[in-house]
Each structure stands twice: as structure tokens, then as C-alpha cells.
C-alpha positions as CSV (number, residue, x, y, z in Angstrom):
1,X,-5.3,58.8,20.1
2,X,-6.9,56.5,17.4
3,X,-8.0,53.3,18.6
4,X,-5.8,50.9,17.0
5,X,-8.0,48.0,17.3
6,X,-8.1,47.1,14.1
7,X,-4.8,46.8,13.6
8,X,-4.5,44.5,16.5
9,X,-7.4,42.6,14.9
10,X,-5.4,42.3,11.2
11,X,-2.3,41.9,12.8
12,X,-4.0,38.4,14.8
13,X,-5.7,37.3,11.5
14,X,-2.0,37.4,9.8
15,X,-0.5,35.5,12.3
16,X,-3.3,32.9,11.9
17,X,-2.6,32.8,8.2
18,X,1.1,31.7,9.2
19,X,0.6,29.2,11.5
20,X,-1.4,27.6,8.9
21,X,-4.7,27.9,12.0
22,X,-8.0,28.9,10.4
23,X,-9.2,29.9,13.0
24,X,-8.7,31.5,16.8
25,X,-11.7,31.0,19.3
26,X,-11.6,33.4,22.5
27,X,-14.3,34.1,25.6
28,X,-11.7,35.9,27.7
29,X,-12.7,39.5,28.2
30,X,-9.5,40.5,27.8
31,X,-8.9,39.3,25.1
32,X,-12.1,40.4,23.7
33,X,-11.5,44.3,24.6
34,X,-7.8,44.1,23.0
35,X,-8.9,43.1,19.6
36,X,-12.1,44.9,19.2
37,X,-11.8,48.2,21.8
38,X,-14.7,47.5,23.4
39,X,-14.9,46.6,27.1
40,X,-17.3,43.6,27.4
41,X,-18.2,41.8,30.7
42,X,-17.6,38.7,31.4
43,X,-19.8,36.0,29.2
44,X,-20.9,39.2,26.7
45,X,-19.4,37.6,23.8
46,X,-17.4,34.6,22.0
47,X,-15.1,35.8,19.2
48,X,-13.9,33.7,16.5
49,X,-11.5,34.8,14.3
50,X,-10.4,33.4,10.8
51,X,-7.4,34.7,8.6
52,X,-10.1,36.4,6.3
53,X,-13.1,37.8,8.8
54,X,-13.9,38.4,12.7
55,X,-16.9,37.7,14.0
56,X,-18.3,38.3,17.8
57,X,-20.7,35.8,18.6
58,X,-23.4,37.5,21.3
59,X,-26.6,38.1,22.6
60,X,-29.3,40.4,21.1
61,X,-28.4,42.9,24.1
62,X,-24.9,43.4,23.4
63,X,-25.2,44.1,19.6
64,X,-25.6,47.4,19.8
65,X,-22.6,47.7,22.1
66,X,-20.2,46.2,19.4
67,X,-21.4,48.9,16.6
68,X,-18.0,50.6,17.1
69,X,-16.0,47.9,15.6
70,X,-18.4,47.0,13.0
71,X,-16.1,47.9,10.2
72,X,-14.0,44.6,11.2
73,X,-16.2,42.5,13.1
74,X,-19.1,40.9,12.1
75,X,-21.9,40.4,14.5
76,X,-23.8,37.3,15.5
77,X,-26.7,37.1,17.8
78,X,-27.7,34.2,19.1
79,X,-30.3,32.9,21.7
80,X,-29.3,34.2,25.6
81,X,-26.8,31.1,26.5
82,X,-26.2,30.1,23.1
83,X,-23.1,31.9,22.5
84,X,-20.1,28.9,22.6
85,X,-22.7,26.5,20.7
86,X,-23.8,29.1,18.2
87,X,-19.7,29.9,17.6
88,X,-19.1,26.5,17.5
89,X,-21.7,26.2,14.7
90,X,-20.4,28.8,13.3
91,X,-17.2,27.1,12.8
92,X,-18.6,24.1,11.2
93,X,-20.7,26.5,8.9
94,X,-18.2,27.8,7.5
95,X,-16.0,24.4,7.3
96,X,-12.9,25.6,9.7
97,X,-10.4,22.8,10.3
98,X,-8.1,24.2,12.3
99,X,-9.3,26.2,14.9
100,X,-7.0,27.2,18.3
101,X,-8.1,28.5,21.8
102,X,-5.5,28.8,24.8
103,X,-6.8,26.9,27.4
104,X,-5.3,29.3,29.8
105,X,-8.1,31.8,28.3
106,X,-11.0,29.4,28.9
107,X,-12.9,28.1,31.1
108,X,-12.7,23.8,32.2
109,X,-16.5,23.2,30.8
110,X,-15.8,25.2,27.6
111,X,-12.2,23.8,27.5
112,X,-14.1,20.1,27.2
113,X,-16.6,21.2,25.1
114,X,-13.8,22.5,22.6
115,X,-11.7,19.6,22.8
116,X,-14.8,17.2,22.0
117,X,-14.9,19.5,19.1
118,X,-11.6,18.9,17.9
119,X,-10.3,22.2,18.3
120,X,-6.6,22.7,18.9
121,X,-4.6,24.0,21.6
122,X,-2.2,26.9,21.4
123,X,-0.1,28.4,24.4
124,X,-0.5,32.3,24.4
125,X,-1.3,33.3,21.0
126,X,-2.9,36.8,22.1
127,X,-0.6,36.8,25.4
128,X,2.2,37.3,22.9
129,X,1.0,40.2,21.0
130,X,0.0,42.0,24.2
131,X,3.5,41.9,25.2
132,X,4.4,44.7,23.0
133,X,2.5,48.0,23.2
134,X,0.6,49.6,20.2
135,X,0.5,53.7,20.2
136,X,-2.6,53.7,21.7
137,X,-1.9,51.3,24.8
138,X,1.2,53.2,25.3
139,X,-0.7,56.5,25.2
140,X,-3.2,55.3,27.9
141,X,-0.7,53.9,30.0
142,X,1.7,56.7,30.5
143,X,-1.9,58.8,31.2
144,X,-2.1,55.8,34.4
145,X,0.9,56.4,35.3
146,X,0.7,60.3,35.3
147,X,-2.2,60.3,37.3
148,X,-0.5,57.8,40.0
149,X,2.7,60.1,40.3
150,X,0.3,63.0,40.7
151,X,-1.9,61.8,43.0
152,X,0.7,60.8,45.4
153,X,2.7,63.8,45.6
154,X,-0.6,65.2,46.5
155,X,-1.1,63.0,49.2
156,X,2.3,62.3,50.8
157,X,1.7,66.2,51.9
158,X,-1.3,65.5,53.4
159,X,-0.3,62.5,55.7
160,X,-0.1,63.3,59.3
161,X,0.2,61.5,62.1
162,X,-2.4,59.7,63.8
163,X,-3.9,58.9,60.7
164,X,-5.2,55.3,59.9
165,X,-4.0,53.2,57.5
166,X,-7.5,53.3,56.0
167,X,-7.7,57.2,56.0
168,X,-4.6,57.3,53.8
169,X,-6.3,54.5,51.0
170,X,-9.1,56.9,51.0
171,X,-7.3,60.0,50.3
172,X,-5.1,58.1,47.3
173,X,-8.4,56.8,46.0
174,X,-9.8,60.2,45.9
175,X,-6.9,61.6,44.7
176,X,-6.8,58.6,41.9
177,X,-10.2,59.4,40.8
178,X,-10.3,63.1,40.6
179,X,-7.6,62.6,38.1
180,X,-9.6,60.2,35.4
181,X,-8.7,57.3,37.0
182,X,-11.5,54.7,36.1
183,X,-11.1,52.0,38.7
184,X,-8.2,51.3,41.5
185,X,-7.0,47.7,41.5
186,X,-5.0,48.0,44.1
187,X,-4.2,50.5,46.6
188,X,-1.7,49.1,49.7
189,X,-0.8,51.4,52.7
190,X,1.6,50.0,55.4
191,X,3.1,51.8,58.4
192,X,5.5,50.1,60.9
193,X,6.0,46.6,61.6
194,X,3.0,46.4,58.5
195,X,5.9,47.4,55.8
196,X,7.3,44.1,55.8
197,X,3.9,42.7,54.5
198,X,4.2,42.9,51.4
199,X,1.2,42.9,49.8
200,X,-0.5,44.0,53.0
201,X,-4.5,45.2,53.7
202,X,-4.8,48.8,54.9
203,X,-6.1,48.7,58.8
204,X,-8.9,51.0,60.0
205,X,-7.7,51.2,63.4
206,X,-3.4,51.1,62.9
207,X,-2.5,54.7,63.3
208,X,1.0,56.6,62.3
209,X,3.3,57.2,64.9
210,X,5.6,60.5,64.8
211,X,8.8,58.5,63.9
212,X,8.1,55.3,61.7
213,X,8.3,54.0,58.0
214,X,5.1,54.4,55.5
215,X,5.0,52.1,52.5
216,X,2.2,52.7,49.6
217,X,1.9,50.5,46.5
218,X,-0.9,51.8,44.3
219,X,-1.9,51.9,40.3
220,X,-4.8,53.1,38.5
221,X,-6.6,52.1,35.7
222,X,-7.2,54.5,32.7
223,X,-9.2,53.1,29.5
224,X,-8.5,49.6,30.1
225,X,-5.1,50.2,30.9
226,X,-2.8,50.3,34.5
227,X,-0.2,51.9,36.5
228,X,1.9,50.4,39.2
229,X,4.6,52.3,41.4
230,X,5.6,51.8,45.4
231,X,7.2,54.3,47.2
232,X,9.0,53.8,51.0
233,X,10.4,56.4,53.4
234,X,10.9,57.0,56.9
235,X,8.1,59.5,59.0
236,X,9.1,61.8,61.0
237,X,13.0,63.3,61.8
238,X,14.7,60.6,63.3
239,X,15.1,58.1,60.7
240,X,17.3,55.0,62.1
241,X,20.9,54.6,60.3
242,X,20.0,51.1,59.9
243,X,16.8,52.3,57.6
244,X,18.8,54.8,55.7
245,X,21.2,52.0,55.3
246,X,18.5,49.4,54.0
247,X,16.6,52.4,51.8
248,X,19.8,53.0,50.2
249,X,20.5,49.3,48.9
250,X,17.3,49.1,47.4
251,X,17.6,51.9,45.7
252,X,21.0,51.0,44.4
253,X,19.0,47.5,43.2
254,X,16.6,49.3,42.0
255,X,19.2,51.6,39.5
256,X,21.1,48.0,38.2
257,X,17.8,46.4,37.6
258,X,17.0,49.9,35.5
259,X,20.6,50.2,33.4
260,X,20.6,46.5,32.7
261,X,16.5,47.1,30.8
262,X,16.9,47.7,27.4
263,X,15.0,45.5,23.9
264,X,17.0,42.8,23.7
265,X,18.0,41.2,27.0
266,X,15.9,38.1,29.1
267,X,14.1,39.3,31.6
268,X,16.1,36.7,34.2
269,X,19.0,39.0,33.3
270,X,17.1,42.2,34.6
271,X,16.0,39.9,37.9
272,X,19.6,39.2,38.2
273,X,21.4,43.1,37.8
274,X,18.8,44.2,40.6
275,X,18.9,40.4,43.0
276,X,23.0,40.4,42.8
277,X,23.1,44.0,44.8
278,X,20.5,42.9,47.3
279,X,22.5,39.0,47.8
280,X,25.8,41.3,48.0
281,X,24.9,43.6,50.6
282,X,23.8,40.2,52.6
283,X,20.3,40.6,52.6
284,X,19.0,38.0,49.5
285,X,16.7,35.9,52.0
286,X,15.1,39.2,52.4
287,X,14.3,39.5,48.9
288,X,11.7,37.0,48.2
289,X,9.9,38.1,45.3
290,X,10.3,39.1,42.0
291,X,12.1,42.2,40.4
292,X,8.8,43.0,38.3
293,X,6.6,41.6,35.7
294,X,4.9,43.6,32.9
295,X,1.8,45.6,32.8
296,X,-0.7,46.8,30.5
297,X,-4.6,45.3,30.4
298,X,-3.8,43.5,33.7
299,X,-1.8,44.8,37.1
300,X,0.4,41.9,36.9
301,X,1.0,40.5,33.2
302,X,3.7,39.1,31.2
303,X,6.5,38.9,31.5
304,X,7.5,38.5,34.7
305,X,11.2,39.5,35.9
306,X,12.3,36.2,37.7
307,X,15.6,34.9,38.1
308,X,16.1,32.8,34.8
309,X,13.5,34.1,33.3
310,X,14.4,33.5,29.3
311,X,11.9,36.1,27.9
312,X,13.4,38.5,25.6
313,X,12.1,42.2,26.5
314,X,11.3,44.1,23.4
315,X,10.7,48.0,22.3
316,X,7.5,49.1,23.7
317,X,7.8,46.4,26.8
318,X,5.9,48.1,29.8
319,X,7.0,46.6,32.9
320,X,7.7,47.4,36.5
321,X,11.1,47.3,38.0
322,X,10.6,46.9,42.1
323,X,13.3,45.2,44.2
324,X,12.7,45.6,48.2
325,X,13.9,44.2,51.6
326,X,11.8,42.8,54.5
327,X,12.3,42.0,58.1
328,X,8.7,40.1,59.7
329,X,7.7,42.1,62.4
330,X,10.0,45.4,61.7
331,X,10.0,47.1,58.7
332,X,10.5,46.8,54.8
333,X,11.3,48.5,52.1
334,X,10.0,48.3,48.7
335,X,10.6,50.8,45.9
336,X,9.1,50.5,42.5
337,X,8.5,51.9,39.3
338,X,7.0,51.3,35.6
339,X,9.2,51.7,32.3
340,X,8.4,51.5,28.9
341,X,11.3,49.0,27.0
342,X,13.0,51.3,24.5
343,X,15.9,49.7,21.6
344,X,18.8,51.6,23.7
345,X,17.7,51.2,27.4
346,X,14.0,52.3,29.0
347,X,11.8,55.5,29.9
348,X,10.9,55.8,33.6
349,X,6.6,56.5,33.5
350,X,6.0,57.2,36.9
């Protein structure tokens, strides 16, 4: 899949144009690796980007590392520790008025520094665009999301009891990186009484009993970009009524939070198809997060699927649709997958 960095890049610069900005100053890695395609680390680079040119303000080391996006970037090295003060001279060089940064994207001292500048604030300017997918973001993350689904139907046949919690990460991280995954951001197994934690930390000593619920939330990065699924069920042949019960209202959340996704509706009305099941059945206390939020560069990224939420999804949305129930100290049950936002409803990608 061509990169389509440069059309992200364009794309930016033409937005700038409209909002009458002449510039657009970023130091958020991010940020950085959605415009040009190339992954920096943090403090690599400052990018400043005008309606006519891009340039990627840097030390002498990373030059060479920006050569692939040379056709629509212009490099500029500057001393090691240089690089805010050498783009800020850059902007007076070239007599830029009206130049933005999202102070959500920087950090307090550069914030300052920009303000004493004169530089202008703008809420989300690059959040927006990475809202909606390009080709090649949506090509890497259906590959995440292939290799999630993969890797755990490998590993839900290999989990036996008396297994640790731990033993079970390790086998999905293996599994997860055999597959291309590049990096695992986060990887939760729960058994028992540790299902209704819901963001819980694997144990190295908390072993599977015969008859008891598992819980796994896991994604995977692949070139920049994640997965993110959850799957609950009960181990072992004498799964409790009251389980099956609970298993089966989630699910049934999960569906109306699925047929009410589609370009076009708020994300609050999403929350609110999956939440009014769960607050039916009784259980809404019980419910006490979010029905998803969107992913892409980042595990967790906008927007997120809260009740009232006004943000419009759009075609080529990615987000995560994951309703679940929890009783401290028993069980829960969580149930989760990701969907790509199409104009008549959504594909399911894991």
C-alpha cells in the first residue's frame, strides 16, 4: 500500500490556507509520523508547516532518517537542542503571522515559549484529520486486527488449567509477534474474581481453576497502527445460569451498539443503543465505562463513545464498540470489538 503521507501533508497545508493560519507548528511524535510516514522519537524533530512548504526542523543525526519524505518536506538542521528556537526563527525568517500549535500537542515550557512568541492557539487541528482513515491507515489496521483475531484463536486452545495469568500474556505476546506485530500496548488477562477489574494486571502466581470465567483484552501494533478486541467466556463445563445470563446481555449490548454505527450519527447515540440494554436488564451501575472510543495511531483515540457525546462518526471512522458488566470481587464480563465506519452501517475487523 502506497504511503499516503503526502497527501496527509497537502491535505493539512489546504486546510491552513482556509483558516486564513500561515502556519501550523507541531513537536508531537504523533503528529510528526502521520504527516511525514516516518516514525521519529520523541524530541527528533519540530515541524512547521505553511500553506505553501513543510519543513522538519532537526538535528544533524536525524537528517538522513527524513530522506523518505524529502519530496514534501524540507530539511533543517540545527545545533543538538536548538530545534524549537531554530523553528521559531524559522518562522520569523520567513515573516509568518499566523502561526497555530494545539497546546494539547505540546509541552508547558514550549507552550510558554510559543505564547511569548505570539503564536496562536488551535484545539485539534491534526486530531481532526486523524479521525478519518486514509487507504493506507485503514490497510494497516485491518493487518492489526488480523493478527489479534489470529493469535487468539491460537491461544484460547492452548489454555489449560493451572496456568498463570502471566503464562497466558506470554503465550498472546508470542503469538502477537510471530504474526508481524511490532509492539503490544496492552495485553490484559483476568480469571475469576480478577474479571471484574477491568483494566486489570496479569498475576504471576493466580492460576485457572477447572470451572471459572477468563477475560483477555489485547491489541497489537502493526506500522504505526493498532488493534483492540476483548473476549469473555466461562472455563470449564459447568458455566453458572447466572453467567450465561449476564454473557448474553452484553452481547445483546454489544449488537444495538453495532446496528445503531453507521457515518452520520453522534457517537452519544452509539453509547446510548448499547447503555439502554444494559440500564434495562437492571444492571447500568454495573456499566461504568464507556461503549468505545476510536483507534488508529493511539490504543485509545478520538472519539470516544460516551453518553452525549455530539461527535458525528464518519466513513472510514475506526473505533471499538465494548459494553461489559462487573460485580467487585465475582466476575465480569466485557466483550469488544473494532469497526471500521462505513456510509450504510460498519465492517466488524476483528
Amino acid at each position: 500500500m502506497k504511503n499516503l503521507a503526502q497527501t496527509r501533508m497537502q491535505d493539512l497545508r489546504r486546510t491552513l490556507k482556509q483558516a486564513g493560519l500561515d502556519g501550523y507548528i507541531t513537536t508531537a511524535r504523533l503528529e510528526q509520523r502521520y504527516l511525514s510516514g516516518i516514525d521519529l522519537s520523541d524530541g527528533e524533530a519540530v515541524f512547521v508547516i505553511t500553506p505553501k512548504q513543510a519543513y522538519c526542523v532537526t538535528k544533524k543525526l536525524i537528517v538522513s532518517k527524513m530522506a523518505p519524505a524529502q519530496k514534501f518536506m524540507k530539511t533543517v538542521d540545527v545545533p543538538f537542542g536548538g530545534m524549537v528556537d531554530g523553528a521559531l526563527e524559522l518562522i520569523a525568517d520567513k515573516k509568518l503571522k499566523r502561526v497555530a500549535f494545539d497546546p494539547a500537542q505540546v509541552g508547558f515550557e514550549s507552550g510558554e515559549l510559543f505564547v511569548k512568541h505570539h503564536l496562536v492557539r488551535t484545539c485539534s487541528l491534526v486530531g481532526e484529520m486523524r479521525r478519518q482513515k486514509y487507504a493506507d491507515e485503514l490497510a494497516c489496521l485491518k493487518k492489526a486486527c488480523a493478527i489479534a483475531k489470529a493469535a487468539f484463536k491460537e491461544v484460547k486452545g492452548q489454555i489449560k488449567t493451572g496456568m498463570t495469568e502471566e503464562q497466558v500474556r506470554i503465550l498472546m505476546a508470542l503469538a502477537l509477534t510471530k504474526r508481524g506485530a511490532e509492539s503490544i500496548p496492552f495485553n490484559i488477562v483476568c480469571f475469576g474474581e480478577n474479571t471484574a477489574d477491568a483494566h486489570h494486571t496479569p498475576s504471576k502466581t493466580r492460576k485457572l481453576k477447572k470451572n471459572e470465567p477468563i477475560l483477555m483484552d489485547f491489541g497489537c501494533f502493526y506500522e504505526g497502527y493498532t488493534s483492540d478486541m476483548t473476549r469473555s467466556w466461562w472455563h470449564g463445563d459447568k458455566e453458572p445460569a447466572a453467567y450465561k445470563q449476564i454473557w448474553n446481555i452484553v452481547e445483546t449490548a454489544r449488537k444495538a451498539g453495532v446496528k445503531a454505527l453507521r457515518s452520520g450519527v453522534s457517537a452519544g447515540a452509539v453509547d446510548k443503543a448499547a447503555r439502554d440494554v444494559i440500564e434495562r436488564a437492571g444492571y447500568g451501575k454495573e456499566f461504568f465505562h464507556t461503549t468505545g472510543h476510536g483507534i488508529g495511531l493511539q490504543e485509545h483515540d478520538m472519539p470516544i463513545l460516551r453518553a452525549g457525546a455530539p461527535d458525528e462518526l464518519e466513513e472510514n471512522f475506526v473505533v471499538t464498540v465494548e459494553p461489559g458488566i462487573y460485580f467487585a470481587g465475582r466476575w465480569g464480563i466485557r466483550l469488544e470489538d473494532s469497526f471500521l465506519v462505513t456510509k450504510t452501517g460498519s465492517k466488524k475487523l476483528t
